[in-house]
C-alpha positions as CSV (number, residue, x, y, z in Angstrom):
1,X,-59.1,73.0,116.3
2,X,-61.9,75.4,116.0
3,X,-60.6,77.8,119.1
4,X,-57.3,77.7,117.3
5,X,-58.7,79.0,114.0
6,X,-61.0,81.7,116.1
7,X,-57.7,82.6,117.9
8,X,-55.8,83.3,114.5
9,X,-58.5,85.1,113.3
10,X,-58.8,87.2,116.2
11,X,-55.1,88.3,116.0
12,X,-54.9,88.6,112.5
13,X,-58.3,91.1,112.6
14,X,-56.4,93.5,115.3
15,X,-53.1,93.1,113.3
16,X,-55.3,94.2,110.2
17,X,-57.6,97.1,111.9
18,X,-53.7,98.2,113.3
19,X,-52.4,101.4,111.5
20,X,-48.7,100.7,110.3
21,X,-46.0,102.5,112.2
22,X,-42.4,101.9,111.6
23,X,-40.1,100.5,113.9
24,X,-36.6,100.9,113.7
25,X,-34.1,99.4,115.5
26,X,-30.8,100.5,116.6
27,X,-28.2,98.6,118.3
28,X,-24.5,99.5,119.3
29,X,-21.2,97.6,118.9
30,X,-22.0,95.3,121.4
31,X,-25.3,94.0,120.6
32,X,-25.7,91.6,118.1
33,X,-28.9,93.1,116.0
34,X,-29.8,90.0,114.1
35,X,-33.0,89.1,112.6
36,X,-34.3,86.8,115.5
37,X,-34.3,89.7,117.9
38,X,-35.3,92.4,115.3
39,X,-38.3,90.1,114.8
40,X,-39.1,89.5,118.7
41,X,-38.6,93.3,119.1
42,X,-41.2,94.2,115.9
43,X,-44.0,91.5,117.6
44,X,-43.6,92.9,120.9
45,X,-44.1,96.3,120.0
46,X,-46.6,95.9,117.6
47,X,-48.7,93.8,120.2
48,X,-48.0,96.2,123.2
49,X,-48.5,99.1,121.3
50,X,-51.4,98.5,118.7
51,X,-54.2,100.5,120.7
52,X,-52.1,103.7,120.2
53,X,-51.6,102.8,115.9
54,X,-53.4,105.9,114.9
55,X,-51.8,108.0,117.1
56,X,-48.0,106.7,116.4
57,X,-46.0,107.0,113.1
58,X,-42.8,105.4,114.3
59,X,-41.1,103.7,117.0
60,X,-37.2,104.2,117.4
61,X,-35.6,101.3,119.6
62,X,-32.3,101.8,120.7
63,X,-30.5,98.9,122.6
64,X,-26.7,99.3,124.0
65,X,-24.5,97.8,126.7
66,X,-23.2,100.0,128.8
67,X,-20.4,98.1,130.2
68,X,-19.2,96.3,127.0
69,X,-17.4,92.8,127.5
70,X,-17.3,93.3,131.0
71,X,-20.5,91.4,133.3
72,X,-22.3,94.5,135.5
73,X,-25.5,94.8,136.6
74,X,-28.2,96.8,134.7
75,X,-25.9,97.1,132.1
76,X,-28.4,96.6,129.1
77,X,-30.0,100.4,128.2
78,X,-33.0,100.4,125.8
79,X,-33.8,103.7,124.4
80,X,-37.7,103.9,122.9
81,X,-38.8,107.1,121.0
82,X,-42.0,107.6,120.2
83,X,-43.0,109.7,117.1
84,X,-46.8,110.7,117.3
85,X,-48.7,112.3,114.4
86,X,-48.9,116.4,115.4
87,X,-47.1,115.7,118.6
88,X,-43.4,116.2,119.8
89,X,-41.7,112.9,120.3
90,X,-41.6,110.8,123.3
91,X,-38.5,109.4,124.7
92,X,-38.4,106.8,127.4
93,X,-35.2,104.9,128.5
94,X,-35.0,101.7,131.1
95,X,-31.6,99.6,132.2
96,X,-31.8,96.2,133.2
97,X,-30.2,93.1,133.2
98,X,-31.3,91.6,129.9
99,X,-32.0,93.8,126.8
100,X,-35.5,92.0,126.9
101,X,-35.7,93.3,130.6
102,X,-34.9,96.6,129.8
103,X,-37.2,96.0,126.7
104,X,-40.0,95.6,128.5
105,X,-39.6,97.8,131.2
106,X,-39.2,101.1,128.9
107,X,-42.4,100.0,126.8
108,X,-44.2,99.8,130.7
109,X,-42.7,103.5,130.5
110,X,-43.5,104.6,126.9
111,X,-47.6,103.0,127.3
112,X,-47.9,104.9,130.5
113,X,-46.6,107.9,129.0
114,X,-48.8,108.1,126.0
115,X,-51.6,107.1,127.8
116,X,-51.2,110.2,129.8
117,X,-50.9,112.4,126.5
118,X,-53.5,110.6,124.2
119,X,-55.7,111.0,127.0
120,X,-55.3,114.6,127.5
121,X,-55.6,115.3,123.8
122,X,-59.1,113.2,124.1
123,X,-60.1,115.8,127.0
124,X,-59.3,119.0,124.6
């Protein structure tokens, strides 16, 4: 019981210490954007993406399938902008099979990318 408490209390101190940054998300005809993946999409971000809170101001998802109705491989494109404080944005896109594969995939893209340019700005 006790790890579970120190566990919550971790989380909810780096949700806390975690700048707020807006995430919008943006779907197309084809994707359903209902709450349950609006809510996975807003955790998964927030967790990845925390360590770079003062730096960010908002996060732009944008999820399509590319081949509609029809079954194709790769089909699911997610789109993630990046809007830094003083900085151009960021945009990073990733295809995959699953819009939580392509999910994932573009925020491996968009934490290597602002690692590169956070870093930099450190070094200046």
């Amino acid at each position: 019981m006790w790890y579970l408490l120190l566990v919550v209390l971790k989380r909810s101190y780096r949700l806390l210490n975690t700048h707020i940054m807006t995430i919008q998300l943006n779907t197309d005809k084809n994707i359903s954007g209902n709450a349950r993946l609006e809510n996975y999409i807003n955790e998964l971000i927030t967790e990845e993406l925390s360590r770079f809170g003062e730096h960010l101001t908002r996060i732009e998802v944008h999820l399509s399938d590319e081949n509609a109705a029809k079954d194709g491989e790769n089909d699911k494109r997610c789109m993630l902008e990046a809007r830094l404080k003083n900085k151009q944005p960021i945009a990073v896109t990733s295809h995959g099979n699953t819009v939580e594969q392509s999910l994932n995939e573009a925020l491996d893209k968009l934490t290597a990318s602002l690692d590169t340019i956070i870093g930099r700005s450190r070094n200046h």
